[in-house]
N, C-alpha and C positions, 0 to 999 in steps of 0.2 A: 581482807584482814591480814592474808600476807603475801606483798607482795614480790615478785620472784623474775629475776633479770641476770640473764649472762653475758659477760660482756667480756670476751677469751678464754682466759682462762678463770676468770675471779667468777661466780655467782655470786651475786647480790641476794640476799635476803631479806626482806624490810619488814617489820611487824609495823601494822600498816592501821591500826586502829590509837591516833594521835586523843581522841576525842574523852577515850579513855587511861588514856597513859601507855597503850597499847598492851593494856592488860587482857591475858588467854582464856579464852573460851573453851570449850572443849571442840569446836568447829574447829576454832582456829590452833588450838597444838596439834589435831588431825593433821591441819594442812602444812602445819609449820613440821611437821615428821614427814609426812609426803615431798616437800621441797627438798629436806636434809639428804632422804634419801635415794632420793631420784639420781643422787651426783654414782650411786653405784650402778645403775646403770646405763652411765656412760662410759663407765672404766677408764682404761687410761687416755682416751681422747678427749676426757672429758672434764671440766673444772678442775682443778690441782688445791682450790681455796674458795670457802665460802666465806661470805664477808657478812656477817650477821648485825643489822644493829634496828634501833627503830625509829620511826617518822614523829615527827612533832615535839622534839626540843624532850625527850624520855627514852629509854630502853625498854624498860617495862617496868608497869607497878605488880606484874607477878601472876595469879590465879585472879580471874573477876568473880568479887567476894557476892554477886548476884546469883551467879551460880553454884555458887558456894555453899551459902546462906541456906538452900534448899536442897543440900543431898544428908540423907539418909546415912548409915554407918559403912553399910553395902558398896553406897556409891561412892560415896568419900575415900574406900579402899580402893576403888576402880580408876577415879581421878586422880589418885596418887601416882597409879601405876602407869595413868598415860602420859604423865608429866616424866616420870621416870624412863618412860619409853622412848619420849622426843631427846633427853638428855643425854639416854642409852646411845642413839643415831648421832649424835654428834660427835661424842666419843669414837665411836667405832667408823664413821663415816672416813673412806680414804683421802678424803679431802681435809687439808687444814683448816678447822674453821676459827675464823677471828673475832670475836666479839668488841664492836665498836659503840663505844658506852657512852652518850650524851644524856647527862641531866641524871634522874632518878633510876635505878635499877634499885627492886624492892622483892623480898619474898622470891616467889617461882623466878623473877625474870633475873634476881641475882642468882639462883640456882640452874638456870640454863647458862649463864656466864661463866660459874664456875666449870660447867661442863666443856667450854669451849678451851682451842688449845691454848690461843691466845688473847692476852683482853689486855684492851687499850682502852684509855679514858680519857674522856675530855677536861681540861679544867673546871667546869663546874659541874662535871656528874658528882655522883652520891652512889652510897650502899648502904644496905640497912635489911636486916631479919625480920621485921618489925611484929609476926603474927603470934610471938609469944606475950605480947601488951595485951591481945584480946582471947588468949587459951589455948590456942595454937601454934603452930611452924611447917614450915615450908616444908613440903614432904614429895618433894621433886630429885629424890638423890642428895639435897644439902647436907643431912647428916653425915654422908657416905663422904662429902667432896670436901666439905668445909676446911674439917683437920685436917685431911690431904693436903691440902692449900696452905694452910693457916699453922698446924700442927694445934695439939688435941687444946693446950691453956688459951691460945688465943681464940679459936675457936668456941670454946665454952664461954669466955668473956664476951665475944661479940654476940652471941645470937643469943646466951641467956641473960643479957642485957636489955636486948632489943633496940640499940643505939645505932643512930645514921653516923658514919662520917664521909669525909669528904675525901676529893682525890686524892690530895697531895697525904691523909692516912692511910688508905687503902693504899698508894704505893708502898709505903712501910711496912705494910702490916704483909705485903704479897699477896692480895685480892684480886691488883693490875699489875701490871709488868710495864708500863710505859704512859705518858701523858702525854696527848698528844693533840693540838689544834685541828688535825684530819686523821683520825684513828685509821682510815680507809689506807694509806702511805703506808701502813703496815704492810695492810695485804696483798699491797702492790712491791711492796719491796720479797714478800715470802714469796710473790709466785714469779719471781725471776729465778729460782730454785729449780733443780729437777726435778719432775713431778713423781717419779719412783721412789727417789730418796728419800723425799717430802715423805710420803706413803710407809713405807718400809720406817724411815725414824719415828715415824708416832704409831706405828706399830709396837716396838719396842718399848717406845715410852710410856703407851696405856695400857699395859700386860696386868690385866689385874686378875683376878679367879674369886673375889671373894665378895664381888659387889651383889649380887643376886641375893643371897641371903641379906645381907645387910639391908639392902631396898624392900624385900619383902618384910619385913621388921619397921623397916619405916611407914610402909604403906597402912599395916594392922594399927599402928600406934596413932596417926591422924584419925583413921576411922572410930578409934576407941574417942579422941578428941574432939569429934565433930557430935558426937553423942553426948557428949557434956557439954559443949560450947558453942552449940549449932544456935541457940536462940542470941546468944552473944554477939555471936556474925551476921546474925539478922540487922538484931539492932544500929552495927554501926552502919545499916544502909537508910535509915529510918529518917 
């Protein structure tokens, strides 16, 4: 489900289940936080960039709504929180991680993007909130990162729309930072950088103190969702 390869200084990370959009399990955001954060215990010999993207012409369609579809209020605050946990790791991870965007990025898997430092798109990827069409939303830290990203009107527009667009808006909009036919030439151009400075400037840059409250808020607010819209997510599997 993910698969994990070093090749210098760059870690490859691949979400590795094509079949489903490479949409996350709770197996696989374990192991997809286990890869993330393995690069700290290599310190500074070890990876400077992870290069995050997924197999099979997709990034991710987000949370698999199979799993989904069957948690309780309990669990659905617990699955928030591990989703938040893996996004927590990439943030804070001292490697720069790149999100390399082919095709659909949906839900969770646009809200691990957002978490990454940087993100590059291919010409026909996509973005899209979409879990407010069936009572929901993505409750992986998007709330926390969105406006961040977006700032707070476009951000409100996009996700309480629930509307896909395409690369060349999300360059606009500042979703991606760049378009690119091999998103990977990024990370290959970041990690000709020093890897301390690399470290030390996204230090600085992701100095936040206030996300913790805000994610725990996100977390309660799915779960209260999953309580009213839990037969709804069934359905769309039906």
């Amino acid at each position: 489900m993910i698969d994990v390869e070093t090749d210098g200084r760059i870690r490859n990370v691949t979400l590795d289940r094509p079949e489903a959009r490479n949409a996350l399990t709770i197996d696989g955001l374990e192991a997809l936080e286990a890869a993330i954060r393995d690069v700290d215990e290599d310190g500074r010999n070890g990876p400077s960039v992870i290069y995050l993207h997924g197999r099979g012409g997709a990034f991710s369609a987000g949370a698999d709504l199979n799993e989904v579809a069957d948690l309780d209020r309990r669990e659905a605050v617990e699955f928030a929180r591990l989703g938040q946990r893996v996004a927590r790791a990439i943030e804070d991870s001292p490697a720069v991680v790149v999100a390399g965007i082919e095709g659909p990025a949906r839900g969770g898997g646009l809200e691990l993007a957002l978490a990454c430092d940087v993100r590059v798109g291919t010409p026909d990827s996509s973005y899209g909130e979409p879990g407010v069409t069936f009572g929901l939303f993505g409750a992986w830290g998007g709330t926390v990162r969105l406006p961040r990203v977006l700032g707070e009107g476009n951000a409100l527009e996009f996700a309480l729309s629930g509307r896909v667009v395409d690369a060349e808006a999300a360059l606009q909009m500042g979703l991606i930072s760049r378009i690119e036919d091999e998103p990977r030439a990024v990370a290959e151009e970041i990690v000709g950088n020093a890897p301390d400075a690399l470290a030390a400037l996204k230090r600085r840059l992701r100095d936040d103190r206030e996300r913790a409250t805000q994610e725990r808020l996100e977390a309660d607010a799915f779960g209260e969702l999953i309580d009213a819209h839990g037969d709804d997510v069934a359905g769309l599997l039906e």
